[in-house]
N, C-alpha and C positions, 0 to 999 in steps of 0.2 A: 674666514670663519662664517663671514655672511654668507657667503655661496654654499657651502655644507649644511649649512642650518635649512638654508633652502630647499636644498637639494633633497632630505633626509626629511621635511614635512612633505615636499613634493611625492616621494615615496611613500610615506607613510598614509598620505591621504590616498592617493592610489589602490594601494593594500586595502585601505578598508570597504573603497568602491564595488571593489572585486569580490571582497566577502559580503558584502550587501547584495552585489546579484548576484551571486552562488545560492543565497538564502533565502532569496524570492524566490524561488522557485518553486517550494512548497504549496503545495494543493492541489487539485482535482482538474487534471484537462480535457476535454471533450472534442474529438473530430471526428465529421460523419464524410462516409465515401458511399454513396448511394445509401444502401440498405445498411450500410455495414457504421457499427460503430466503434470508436476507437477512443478509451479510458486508458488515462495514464497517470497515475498516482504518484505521488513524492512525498514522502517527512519521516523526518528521523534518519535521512542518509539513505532511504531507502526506495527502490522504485517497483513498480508492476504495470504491465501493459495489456490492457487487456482488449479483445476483438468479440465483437460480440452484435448480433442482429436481434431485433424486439422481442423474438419469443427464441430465441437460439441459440444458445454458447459458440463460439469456436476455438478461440484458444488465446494463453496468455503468457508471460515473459515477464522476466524481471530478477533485482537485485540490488544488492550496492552499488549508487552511484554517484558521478564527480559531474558539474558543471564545468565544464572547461568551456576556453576562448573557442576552441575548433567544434565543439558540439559536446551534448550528452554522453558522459562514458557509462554503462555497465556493465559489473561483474556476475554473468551471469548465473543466479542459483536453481533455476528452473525455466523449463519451456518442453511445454506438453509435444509441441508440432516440432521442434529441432532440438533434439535432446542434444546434439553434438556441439550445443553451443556452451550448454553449462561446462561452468568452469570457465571459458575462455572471457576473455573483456571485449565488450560490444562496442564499438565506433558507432553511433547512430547518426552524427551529422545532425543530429535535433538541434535548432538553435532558440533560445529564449530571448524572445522579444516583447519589451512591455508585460502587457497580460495570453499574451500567447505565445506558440511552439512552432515552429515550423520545419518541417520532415518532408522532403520532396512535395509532392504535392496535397501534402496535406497541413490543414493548417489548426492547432487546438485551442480552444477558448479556454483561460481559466475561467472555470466557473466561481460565480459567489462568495466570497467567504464566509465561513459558517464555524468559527472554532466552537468546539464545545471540546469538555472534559476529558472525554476517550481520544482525542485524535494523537495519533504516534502509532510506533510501530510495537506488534506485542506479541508473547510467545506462550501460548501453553503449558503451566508450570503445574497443576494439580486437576486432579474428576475426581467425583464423587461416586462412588461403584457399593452396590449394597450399606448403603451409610455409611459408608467411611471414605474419608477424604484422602485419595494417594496422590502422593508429586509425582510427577513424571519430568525424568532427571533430563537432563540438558545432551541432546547427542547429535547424531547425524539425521535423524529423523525428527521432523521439527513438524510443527501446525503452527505458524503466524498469522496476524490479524494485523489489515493496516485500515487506519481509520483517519480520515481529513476532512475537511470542509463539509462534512453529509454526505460521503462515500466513504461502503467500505469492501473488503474482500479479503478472506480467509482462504491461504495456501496450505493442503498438505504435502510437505515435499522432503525426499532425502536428498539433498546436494551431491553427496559424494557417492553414491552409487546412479545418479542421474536419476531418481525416481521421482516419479508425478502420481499425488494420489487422488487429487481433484480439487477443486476449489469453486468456490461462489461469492457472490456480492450483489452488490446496489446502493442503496439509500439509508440513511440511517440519523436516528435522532436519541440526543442521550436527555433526560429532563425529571429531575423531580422522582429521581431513584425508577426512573422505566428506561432501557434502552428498545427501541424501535425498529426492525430492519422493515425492507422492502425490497425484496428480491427482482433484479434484473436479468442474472446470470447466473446458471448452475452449472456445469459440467456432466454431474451424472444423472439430472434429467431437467430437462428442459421442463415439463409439466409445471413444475415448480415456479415458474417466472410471475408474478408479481403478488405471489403469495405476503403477506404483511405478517410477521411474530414479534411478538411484544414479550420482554424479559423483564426480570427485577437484577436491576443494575448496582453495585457499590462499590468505590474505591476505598480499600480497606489495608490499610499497612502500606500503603504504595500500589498495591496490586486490587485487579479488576475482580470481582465474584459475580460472576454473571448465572443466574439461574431461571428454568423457565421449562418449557416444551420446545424439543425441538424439532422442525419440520416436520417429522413423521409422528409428531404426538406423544414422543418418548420424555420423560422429566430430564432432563440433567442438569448439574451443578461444574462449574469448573471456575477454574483459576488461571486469570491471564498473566502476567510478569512484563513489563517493559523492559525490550530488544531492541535498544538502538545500540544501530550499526558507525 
């Protein structure tokens, strides 16, 4: 009996090691290959990888994903540069070590931690259009927001038709009912990179009301909903 008893804490402490570093892994990674920078996000089950140089998008990736013993697995839901991969499950051989990642020869730094409020994965669930507030129901055509340690970046994408409809990110701070961004990466134009817009922030029922001007100087109101995967 002593042996089982052993054997069955010996497992069970095991188990919980394993979910402990599954679970680290959450937050904002940074590696640079010359010019080029390399953003790789985690929380909420969820991943994005994004490529991108100081004043110039290139392209990004990502989805549900597993820490596993062999490397980072994801499911991919988007990727602008290899559409043929959505859908399929990504082997990345990324391994997490300590506070970094390491991918052939690249190696990412977690940055900082910085929780605030907003950080998780979130979806698009209501706009505001001539004063009235419409939901915009749950389908194949999604706009997500993922937000972690002071990065963030907002995907539009359909999964199941492979569609990419642009996305952007950077920096961002939530405090005192303002949310913050600072743009690093746009997709549909680069002019836009360290543009700063400041919004009135509220978590309201669960869900985020974010309203303000957006980049183009246009008012909107919308409604975010937490999407973990």
């Amino acid at each position: 009996m002593k042996r089982i008893f052993l054997s069955m804490t010996i497992l069970l402490m095991s188990i919980a090691v394993i979910a402990q570093n599954r679970q680290s892994i959450t937050g904002a990674y940074l590696a640079k290959d010359g010019n080029i920078n390399h953003l790789w996000l985690f929380v909420d089950g969820y991943s994005s990888y994004i490529q991108y140089e100081n004043n110039k998008y290139l392209s990004t990736w990502g989805g549900p994903f597993s820490n596993e013993s062999n490397g980072i697995q994801v499911k991919v839901e988007f990727n602008d540069a290899k559409p043929d991969e959505i859908g399929q499950d990504k082997a990345t051989a990324a391994k997490l070590s300590g506070n970094e990642i390491k991918m052939g020869n690249l190696t990412f730094k977690k940055k900082p931690s910085n929780k605030q409020d907003l950080d998780g994965l979130w979806r698009i669930t209501g706009r505001k259009q001539d004063d009235k507030v419409s939901s915009i129901p749950r389908g194949d055509r999604k706009t997500i927001k993922i937000l972690v340690d002071g990065y963030f970046q907002w995907i539009a994408i359909n999964p199941a038709e492979k569609g990419f409809f642009g996305t952007g990110g950077g920096q961002y701070t939530f405090k005192g009912g303002k949310y913050t961004e600072k743009i690093l990466f746009f997709s549909r134009d680069n002019s836009r990179v360290g543009a700063v817009l400041s919004f009135d922030g509220e978590i309201k029922d669960a869900d985020w009301h974010h309203s303000g001007l957006s980049s183009k100087g246009d008012p909107i109101f919308e409604i975010w909903s937490r999407d973990n995967k």
